[in-house]
PyMOL Python script that loads the backbone (N, CA, C, O; Angstrom):
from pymol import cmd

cmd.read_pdbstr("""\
ATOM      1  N   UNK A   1       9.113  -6.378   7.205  1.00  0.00           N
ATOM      2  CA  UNK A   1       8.465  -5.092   7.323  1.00  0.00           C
ATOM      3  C   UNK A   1       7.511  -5.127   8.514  1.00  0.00           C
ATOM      4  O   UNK A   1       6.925  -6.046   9.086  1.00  0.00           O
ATOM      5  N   UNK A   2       7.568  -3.616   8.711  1.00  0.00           N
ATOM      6  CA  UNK A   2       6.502  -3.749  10.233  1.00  0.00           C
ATOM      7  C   UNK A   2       5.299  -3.213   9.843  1.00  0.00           C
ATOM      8  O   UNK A   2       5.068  -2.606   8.797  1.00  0.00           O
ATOM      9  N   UNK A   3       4.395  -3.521  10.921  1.00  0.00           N
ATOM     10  CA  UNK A   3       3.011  -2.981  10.747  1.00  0.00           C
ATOM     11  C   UNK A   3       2.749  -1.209  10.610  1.00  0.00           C
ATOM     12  O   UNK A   3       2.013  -0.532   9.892  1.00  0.00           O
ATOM     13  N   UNK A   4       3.613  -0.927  11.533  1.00  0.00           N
ATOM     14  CA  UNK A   4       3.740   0.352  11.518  1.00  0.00           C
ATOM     15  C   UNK A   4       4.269   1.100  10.027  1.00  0.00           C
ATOM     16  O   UNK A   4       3.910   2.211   9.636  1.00  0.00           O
ATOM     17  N   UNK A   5       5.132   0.248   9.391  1.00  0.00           N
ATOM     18  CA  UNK A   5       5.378   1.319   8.360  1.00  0.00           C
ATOM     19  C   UNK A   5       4.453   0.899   7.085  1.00  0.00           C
ATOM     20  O   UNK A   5       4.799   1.344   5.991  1.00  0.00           O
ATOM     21  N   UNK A   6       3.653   0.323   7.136  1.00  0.00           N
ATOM     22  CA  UNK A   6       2.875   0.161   6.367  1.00  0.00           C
ATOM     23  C   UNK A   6       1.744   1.488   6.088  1.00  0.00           C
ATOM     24  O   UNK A   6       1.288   1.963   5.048  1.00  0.00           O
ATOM     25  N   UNK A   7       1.487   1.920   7.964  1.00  0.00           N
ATOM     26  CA  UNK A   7       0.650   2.890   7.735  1.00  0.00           C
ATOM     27  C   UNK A   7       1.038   3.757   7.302  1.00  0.00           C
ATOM     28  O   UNK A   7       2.255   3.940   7.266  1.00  0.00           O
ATOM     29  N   UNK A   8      -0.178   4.978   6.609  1.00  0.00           N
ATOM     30  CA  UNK A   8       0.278   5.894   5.836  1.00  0.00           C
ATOM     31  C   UNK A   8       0.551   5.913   4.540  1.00  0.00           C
ATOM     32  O   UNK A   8       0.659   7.039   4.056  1.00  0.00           O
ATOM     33  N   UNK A   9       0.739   4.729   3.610  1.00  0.00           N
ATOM     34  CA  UNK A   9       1.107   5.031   2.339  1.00  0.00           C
ATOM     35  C   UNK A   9       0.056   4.788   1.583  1.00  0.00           C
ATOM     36  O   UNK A   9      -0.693   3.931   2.053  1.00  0.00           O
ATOM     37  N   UNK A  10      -0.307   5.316   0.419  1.00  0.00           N
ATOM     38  CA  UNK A  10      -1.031   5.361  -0.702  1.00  0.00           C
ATOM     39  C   UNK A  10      -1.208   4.265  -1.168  1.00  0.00           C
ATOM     40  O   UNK A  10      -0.200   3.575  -1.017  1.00  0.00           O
ATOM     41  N   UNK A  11      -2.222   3.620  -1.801  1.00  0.00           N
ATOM     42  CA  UNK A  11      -3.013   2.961  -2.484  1.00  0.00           C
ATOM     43  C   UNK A  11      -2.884   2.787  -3.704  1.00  0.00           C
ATOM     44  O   UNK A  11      -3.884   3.417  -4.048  1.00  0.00           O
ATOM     45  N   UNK A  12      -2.476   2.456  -4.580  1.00  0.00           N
ATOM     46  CA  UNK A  12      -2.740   2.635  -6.280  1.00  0.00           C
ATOM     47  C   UNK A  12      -2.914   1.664  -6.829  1.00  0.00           C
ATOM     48  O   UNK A  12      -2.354   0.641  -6.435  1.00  0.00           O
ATOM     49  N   UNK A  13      -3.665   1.657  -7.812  1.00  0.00           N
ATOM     50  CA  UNK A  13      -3.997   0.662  -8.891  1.00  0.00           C
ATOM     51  C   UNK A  13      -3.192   0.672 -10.359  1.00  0.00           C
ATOM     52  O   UNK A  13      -3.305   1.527 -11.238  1.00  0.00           O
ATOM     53  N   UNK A  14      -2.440  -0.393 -10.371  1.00  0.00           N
ATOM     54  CA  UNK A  14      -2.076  -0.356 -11.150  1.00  0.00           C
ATOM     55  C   UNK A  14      -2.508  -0.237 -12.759  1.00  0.00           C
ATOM     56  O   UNK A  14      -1.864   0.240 -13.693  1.00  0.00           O
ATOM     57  N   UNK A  15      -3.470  -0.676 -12.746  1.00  0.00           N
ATOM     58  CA  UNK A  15      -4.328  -0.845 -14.115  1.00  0.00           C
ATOM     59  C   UNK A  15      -5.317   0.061 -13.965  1.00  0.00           C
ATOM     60  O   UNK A  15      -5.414   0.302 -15.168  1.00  0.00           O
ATOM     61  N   UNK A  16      -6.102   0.736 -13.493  1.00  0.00           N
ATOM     62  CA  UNK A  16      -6.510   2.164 -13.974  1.00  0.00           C
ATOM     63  C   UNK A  16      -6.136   3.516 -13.408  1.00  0.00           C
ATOM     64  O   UNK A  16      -6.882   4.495 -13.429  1.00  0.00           O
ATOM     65  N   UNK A  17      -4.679   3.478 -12.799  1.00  0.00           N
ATOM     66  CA  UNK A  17      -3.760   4.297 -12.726  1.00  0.00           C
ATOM     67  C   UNK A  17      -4.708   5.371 -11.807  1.00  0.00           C
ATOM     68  O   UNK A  17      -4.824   6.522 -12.225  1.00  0.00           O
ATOM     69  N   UNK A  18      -5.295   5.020 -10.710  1.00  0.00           N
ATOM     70  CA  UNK A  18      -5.987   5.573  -9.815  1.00  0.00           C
ATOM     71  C   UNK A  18      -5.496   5.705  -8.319  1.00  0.00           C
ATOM     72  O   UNK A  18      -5.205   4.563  -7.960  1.00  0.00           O
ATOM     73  N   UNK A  19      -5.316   6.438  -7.476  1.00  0.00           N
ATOM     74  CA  UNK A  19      -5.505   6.241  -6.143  1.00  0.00           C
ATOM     75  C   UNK A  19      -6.082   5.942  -5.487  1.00  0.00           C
ATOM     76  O   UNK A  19      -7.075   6.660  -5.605  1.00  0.00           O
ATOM     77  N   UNK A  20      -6.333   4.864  -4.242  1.00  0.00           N
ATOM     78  CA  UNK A  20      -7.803   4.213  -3.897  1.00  0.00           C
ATOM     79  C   UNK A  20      -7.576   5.131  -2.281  1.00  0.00           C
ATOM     80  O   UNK A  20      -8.596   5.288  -1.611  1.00  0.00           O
ATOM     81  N   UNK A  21      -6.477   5.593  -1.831  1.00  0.00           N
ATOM     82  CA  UNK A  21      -7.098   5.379  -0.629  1.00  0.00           C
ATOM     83  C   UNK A  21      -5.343   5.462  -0.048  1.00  0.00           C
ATOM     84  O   UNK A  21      -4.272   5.205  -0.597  1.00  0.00           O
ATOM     85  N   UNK A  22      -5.821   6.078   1.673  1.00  0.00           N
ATOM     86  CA  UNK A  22      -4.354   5.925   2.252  1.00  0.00           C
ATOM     87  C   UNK A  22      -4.556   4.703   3.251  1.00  0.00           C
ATOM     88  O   UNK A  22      -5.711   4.317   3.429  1.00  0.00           O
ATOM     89  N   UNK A  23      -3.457   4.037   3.947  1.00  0.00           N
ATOM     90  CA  UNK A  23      -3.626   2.850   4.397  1.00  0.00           C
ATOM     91  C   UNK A  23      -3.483   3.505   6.415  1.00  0.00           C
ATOM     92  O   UNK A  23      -2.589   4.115   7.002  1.00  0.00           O
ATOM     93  N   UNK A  24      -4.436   3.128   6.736  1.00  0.00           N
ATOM     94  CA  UNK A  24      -4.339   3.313   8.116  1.00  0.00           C
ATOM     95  C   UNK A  24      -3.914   2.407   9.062  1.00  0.00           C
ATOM     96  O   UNK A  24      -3.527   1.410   8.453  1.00  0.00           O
ATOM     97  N   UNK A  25      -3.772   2.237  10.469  1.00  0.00           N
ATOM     98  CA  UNK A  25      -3.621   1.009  10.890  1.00  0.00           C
ATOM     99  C   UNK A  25      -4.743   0.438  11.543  1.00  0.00           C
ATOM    100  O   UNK A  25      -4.560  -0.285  12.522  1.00  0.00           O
ATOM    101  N   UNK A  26      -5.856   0.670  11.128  1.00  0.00           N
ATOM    102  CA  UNK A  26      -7.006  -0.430  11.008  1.00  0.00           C
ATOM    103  C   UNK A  26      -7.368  -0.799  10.025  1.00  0.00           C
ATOM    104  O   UNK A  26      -8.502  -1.277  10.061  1.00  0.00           O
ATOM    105  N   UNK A  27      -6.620  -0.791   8.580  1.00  0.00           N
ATOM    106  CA  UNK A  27      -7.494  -1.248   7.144  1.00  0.00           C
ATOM    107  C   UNK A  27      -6.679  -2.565   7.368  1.00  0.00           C
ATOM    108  O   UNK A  27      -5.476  -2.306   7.399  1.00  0.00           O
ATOM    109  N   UNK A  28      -6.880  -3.543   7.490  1.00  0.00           N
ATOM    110  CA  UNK A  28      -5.726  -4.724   7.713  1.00  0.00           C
ATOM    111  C   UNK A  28      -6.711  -5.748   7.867  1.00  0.00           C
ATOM    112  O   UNK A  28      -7.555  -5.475   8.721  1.00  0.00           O
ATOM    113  N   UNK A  29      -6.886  -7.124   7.143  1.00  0.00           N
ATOM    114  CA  UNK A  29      -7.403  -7.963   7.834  1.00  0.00           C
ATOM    115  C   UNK A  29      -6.723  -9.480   7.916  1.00  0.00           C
ATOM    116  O   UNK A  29      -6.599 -10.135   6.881  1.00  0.00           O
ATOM    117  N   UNK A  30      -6.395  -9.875   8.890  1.00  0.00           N
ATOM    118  CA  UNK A  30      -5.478 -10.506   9.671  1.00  0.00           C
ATOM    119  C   UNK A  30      -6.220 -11.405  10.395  1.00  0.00           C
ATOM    120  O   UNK A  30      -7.089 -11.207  11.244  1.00  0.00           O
ATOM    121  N   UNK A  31      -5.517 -12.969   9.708  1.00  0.00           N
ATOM    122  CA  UNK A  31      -5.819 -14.472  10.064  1.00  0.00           C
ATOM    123  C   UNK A  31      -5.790 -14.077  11.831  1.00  0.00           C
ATOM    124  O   UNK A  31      -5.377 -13.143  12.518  1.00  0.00           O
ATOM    125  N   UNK A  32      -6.507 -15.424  12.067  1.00  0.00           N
ATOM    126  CA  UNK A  32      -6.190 -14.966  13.862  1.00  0.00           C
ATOM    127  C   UNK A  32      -5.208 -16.441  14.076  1.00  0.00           C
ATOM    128  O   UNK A  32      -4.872 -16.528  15.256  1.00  0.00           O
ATOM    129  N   UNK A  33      -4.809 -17.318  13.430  1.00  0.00           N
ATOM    130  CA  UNK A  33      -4.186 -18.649  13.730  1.00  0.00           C
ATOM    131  C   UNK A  33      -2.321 -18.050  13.157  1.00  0.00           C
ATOM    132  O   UNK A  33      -1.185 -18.236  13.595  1.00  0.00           O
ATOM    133  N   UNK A  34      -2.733 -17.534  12.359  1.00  0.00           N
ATOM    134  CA  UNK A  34      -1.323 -17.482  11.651  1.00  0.00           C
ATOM    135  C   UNK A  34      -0.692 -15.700  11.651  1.00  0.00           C
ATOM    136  O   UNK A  34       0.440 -15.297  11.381  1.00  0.00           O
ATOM    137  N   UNK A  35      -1.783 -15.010  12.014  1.00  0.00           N
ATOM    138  CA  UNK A  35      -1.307 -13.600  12.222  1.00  0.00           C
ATOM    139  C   UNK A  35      -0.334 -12.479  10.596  1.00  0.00           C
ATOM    140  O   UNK A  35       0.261 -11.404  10.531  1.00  0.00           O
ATOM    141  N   UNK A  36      -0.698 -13.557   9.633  1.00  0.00           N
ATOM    142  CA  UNK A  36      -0.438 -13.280   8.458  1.00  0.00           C
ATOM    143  C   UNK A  36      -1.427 -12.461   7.963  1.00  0.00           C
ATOM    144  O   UNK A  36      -2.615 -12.582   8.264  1.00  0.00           O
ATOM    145  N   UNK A  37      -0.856 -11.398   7.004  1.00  0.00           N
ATOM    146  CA  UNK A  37      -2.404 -10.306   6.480  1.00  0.00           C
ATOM    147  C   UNK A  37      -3.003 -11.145   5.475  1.00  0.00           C
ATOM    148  O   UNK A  37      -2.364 -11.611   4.531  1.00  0.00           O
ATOM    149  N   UNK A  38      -4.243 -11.339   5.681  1.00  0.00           N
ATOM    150  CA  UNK A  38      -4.869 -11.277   4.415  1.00  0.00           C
ATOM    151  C   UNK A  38      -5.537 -10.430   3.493  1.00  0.00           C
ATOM    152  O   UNK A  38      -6.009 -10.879   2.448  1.00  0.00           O
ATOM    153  N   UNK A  39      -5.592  -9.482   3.747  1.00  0.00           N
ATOM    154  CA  UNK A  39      -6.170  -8.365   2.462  1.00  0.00           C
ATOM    155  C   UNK A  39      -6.058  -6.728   3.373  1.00  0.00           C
ATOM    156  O   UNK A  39      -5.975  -6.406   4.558  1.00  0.00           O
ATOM    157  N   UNK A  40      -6.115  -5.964   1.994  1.00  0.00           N
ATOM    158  CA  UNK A  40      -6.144  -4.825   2.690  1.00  0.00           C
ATOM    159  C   UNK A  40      -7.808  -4.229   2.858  1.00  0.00           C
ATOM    160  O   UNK A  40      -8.675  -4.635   2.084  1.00  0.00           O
ATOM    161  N   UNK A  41      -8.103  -3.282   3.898  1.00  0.00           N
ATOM    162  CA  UNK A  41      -9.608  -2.908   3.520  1.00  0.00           C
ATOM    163  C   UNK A  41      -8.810  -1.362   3.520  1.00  0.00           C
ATOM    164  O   UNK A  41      -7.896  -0.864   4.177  1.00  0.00           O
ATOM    165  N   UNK A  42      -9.639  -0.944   2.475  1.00  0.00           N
ATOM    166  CA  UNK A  42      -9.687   0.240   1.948  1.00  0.00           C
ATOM    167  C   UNK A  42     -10.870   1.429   1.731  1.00  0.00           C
ATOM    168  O   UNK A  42     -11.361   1.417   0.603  1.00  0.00           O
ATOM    169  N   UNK A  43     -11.396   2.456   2.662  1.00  0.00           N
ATOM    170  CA  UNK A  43     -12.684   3.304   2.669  1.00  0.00           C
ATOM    171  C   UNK A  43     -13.149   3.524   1.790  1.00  0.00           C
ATOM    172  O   UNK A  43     -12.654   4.631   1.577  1.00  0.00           O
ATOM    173  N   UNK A  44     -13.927   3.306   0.823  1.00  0.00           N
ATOM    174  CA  UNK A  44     -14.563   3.728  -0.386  1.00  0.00           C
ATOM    175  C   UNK A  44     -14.927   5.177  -0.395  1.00  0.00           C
ATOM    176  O   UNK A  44     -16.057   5.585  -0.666  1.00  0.00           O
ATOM    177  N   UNK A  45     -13.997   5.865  -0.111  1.00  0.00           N
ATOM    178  CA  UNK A  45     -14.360   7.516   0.256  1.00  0.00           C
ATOM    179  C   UNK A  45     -13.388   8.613  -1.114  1.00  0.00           C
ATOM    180  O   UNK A  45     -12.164   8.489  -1.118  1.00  0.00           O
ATOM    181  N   UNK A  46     -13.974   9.493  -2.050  1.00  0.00           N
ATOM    182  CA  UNK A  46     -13.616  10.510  -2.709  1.00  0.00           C
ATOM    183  C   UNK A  46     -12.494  11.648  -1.926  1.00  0.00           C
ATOM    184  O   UNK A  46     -12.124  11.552  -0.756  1.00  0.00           O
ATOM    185  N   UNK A  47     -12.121  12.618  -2.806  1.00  0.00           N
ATOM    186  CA  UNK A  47     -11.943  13.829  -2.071  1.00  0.00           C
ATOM    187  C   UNK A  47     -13.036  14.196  -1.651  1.00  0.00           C
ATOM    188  O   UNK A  47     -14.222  14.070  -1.955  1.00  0.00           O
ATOM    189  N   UNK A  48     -12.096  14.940  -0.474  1.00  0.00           N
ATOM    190  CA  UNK A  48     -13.138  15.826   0.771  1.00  0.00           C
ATOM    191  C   UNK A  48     -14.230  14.948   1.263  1.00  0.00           C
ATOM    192  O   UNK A  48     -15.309  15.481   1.524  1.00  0.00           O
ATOM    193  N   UNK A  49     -14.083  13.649   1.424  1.00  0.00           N
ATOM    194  CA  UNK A  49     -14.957  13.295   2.092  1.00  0.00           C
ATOM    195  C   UNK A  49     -16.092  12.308   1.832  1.00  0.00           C
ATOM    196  O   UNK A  49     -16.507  11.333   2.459  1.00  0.00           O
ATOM    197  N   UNK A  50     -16.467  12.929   0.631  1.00  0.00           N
ATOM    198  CA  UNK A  50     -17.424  12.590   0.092  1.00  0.00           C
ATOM    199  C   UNK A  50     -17.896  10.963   0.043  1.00  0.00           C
ATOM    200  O   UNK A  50     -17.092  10.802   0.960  1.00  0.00           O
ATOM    201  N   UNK A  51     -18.251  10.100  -0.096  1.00  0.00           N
ATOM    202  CA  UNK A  51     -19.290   9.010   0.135  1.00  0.00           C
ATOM    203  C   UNK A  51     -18.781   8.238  -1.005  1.00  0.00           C
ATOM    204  O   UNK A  51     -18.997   7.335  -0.198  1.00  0.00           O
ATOM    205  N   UNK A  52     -18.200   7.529  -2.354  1.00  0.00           N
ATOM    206  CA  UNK A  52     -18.126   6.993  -3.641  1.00  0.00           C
ATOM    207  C   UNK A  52     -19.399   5.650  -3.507  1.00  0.00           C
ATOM    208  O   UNK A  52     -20.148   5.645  -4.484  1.00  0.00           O
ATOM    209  N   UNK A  53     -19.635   4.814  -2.697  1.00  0.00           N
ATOM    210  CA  UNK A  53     -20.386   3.620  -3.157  1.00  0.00           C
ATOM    211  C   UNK A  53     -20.817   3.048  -1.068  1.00  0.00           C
ATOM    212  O   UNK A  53     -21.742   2.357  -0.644  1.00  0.00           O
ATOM    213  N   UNK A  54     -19.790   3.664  -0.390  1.00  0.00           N
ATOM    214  CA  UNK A  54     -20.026   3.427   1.201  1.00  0.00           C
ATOM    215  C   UNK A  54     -19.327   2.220   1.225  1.00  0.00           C
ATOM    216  O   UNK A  54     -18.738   1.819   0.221  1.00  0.00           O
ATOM    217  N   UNK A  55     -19.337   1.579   2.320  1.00  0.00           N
ATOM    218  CA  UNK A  55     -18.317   0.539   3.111  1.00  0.00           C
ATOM    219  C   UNK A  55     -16.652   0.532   2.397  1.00  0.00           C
ATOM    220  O   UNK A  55     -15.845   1.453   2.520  1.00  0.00           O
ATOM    221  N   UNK A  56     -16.485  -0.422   1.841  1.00  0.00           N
ATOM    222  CA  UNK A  56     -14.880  -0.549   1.910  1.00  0.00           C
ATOM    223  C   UNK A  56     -14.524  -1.389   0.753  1.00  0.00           C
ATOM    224  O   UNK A  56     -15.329  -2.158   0.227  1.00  0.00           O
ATOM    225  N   UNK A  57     -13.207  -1.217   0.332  1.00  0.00           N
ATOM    226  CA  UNK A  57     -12.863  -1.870  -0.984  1.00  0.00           C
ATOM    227  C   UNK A  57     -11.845  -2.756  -0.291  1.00  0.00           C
ATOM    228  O   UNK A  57     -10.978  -2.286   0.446  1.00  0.00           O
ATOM    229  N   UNK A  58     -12.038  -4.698  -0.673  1.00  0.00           N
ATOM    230  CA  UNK A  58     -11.315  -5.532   0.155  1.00  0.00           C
ATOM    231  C   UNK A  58      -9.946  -5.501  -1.285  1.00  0.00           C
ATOM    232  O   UNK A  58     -10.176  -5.230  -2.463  1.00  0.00           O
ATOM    233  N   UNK A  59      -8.615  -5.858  -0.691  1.00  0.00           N
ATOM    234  CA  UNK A  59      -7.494  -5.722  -1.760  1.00  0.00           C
ATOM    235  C   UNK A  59      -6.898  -7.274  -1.238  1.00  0.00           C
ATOM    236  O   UNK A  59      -6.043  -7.205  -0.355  1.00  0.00           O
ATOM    237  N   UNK A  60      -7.366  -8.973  -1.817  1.00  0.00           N
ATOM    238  CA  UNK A  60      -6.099  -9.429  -1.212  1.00  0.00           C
ATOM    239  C   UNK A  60      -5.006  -9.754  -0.975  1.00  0.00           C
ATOM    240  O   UNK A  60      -4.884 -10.711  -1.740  1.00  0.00           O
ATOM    241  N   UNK A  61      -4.390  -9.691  -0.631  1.00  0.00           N
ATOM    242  CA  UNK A  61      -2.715  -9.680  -0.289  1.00  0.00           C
ATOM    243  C   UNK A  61      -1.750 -10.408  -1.757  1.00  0.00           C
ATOM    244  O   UNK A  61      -0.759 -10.040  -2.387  1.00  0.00           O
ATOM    245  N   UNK A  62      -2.471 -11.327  -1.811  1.00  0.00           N
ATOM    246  CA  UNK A  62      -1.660 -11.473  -2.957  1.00  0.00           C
ATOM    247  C   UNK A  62      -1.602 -10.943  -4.450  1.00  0.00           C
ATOM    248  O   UNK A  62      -0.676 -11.297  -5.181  1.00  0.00           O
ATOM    249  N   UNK A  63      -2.790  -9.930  -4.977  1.00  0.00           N
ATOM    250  CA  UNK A  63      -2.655  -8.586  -5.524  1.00  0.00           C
ATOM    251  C   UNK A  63      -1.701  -7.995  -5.113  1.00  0.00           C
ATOM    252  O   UNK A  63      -1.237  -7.612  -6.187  1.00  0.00           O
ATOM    253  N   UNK A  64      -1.099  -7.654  -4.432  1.00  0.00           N
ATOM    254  CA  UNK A  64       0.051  -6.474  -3.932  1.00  0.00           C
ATOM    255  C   UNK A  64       1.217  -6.623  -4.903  1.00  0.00           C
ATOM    256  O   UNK A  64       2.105  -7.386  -4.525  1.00  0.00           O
ATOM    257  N   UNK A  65       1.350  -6.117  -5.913  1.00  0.00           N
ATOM    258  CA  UNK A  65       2.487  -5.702  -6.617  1.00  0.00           C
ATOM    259  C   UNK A  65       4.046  -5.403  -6.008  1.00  0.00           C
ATOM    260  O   UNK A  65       5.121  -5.890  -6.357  1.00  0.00           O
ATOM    261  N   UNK A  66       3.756  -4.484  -5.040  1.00  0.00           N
ATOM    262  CA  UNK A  66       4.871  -3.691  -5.291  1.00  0.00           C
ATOM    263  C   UNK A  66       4.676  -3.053  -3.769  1.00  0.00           C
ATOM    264  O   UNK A  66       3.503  -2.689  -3.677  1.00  0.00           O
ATOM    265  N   UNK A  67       5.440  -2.775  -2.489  1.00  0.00           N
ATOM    266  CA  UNK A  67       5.675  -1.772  -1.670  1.00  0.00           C
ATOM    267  C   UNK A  67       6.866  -1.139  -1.542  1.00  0.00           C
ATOM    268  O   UNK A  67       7.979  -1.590  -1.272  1.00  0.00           O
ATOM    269  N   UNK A  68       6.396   0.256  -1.830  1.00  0.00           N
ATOM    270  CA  UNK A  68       7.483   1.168  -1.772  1.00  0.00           C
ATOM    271  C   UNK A  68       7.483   2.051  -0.664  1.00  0.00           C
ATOM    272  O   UNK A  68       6.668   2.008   0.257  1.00  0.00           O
ATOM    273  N   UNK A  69       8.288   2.741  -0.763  1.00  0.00           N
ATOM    274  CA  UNK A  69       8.527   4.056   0.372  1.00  0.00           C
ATOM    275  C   UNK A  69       7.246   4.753   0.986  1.00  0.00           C
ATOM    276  O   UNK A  69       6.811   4.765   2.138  1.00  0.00           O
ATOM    277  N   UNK A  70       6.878   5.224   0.025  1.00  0.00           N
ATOM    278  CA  UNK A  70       5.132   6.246  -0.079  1.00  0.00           C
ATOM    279  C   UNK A  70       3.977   5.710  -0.187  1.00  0.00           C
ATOM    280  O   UNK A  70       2.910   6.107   0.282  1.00  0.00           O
ATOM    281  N   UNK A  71       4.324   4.260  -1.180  1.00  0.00           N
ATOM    282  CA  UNK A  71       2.913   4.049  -1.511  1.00  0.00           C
ATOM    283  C   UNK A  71       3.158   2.080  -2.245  1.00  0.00           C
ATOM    284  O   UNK A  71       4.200   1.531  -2.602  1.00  0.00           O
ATOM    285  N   UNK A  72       1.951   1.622  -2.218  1.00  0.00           N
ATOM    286  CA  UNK A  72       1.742   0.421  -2.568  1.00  0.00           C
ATOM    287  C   UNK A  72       1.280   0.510  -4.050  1.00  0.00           C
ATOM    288  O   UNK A  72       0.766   1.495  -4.579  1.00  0.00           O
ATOM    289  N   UNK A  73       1.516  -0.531  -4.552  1.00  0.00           N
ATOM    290  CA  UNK A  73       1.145  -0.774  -5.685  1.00  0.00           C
ATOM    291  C   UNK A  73       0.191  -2.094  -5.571  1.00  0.00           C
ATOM    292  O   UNK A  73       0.481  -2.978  -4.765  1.00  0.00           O
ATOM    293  N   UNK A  74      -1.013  -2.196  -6.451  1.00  0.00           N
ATOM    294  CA  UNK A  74      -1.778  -3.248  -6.448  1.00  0.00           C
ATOM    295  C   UNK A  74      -2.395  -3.348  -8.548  1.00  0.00           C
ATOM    296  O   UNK A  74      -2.587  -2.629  -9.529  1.00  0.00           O
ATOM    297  N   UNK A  75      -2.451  -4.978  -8.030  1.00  0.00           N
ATOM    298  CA  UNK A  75      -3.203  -4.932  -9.305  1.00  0.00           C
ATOM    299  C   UNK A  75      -4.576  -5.879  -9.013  1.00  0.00           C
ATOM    300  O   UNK A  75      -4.656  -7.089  -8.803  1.00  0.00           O
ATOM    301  N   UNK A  76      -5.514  -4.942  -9.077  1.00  0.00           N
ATOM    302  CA  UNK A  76      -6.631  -6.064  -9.145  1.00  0.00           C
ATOM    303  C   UNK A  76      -7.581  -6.141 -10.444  1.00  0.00           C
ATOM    304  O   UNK A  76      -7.817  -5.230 -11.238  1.00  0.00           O
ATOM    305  N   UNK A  77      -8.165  -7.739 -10.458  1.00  0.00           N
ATOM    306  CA  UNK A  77      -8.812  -8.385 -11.690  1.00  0.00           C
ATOM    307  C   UNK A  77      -9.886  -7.663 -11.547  1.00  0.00           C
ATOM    308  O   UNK A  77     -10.397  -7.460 -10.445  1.00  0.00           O
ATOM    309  N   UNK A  78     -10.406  -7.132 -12.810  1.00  0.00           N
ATOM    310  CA  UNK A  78     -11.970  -6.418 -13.130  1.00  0.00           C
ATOM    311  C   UNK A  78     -12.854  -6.866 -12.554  1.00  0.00           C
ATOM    312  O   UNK A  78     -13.619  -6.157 -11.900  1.00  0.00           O
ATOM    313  N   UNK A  79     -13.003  -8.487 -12.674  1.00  0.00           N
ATOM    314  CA  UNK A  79     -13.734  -9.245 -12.222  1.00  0.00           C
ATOM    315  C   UNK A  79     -14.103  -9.131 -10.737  1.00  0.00           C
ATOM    316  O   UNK A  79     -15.269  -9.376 -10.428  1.00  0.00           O
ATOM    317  N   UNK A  80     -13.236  -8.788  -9.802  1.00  0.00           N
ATOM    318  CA  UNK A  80     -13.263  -9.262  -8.069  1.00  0.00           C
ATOM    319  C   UNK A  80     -13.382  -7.360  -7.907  1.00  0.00           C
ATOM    320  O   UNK A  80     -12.825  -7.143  -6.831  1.00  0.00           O
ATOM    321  N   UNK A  81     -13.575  -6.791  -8.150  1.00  0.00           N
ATOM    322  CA  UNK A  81     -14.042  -5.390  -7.438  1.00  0.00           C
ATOM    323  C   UNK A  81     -15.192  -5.086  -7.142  1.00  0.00           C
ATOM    324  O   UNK A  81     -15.425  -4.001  -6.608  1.00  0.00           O
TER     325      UNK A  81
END
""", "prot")
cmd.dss("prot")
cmd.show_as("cartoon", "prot")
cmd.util.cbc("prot")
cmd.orient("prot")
């Protein structure tokens, strides 16, 4: 898969069946030796805009459930949010 089609798709949590967020192509954070992703960053931002907690929700890579067409699937532990 390419970088490019990553962008654009939806966010979801699997376990409280929420949307976090769409994936841009700067939410990415990426080893600099191995060029492998390590986590997604995600805007801590509501509808319309609005502000939820400020900075960013880290997702890492090996949470990732599931990529589909539209949207990602993630599951993250209660504990690490």
């Amino acid at each position: 898969m390419r970088l490019s089609e990553l962008s654009g798709k939806e966010i979801v949590d699997v376990k409280k069946a929420e949307r976090l967020g769409v994936l841009g192509q700067t939410d990415l954070e990426i080893d600099e030796n191995t060029g492998q992703i390590r986590a997604l960053l995600i805007p801590s931002l509501k509808w319309f805009g609005f502000k939820r907690h400020g900075g960013e929700v880290r997702v890492p890579w090996h949470h990732i459930k599931k990529i589909g067409n539209d949207m990602i699937i993630i599951d993250i532990a209660d504990e690490e949010e």
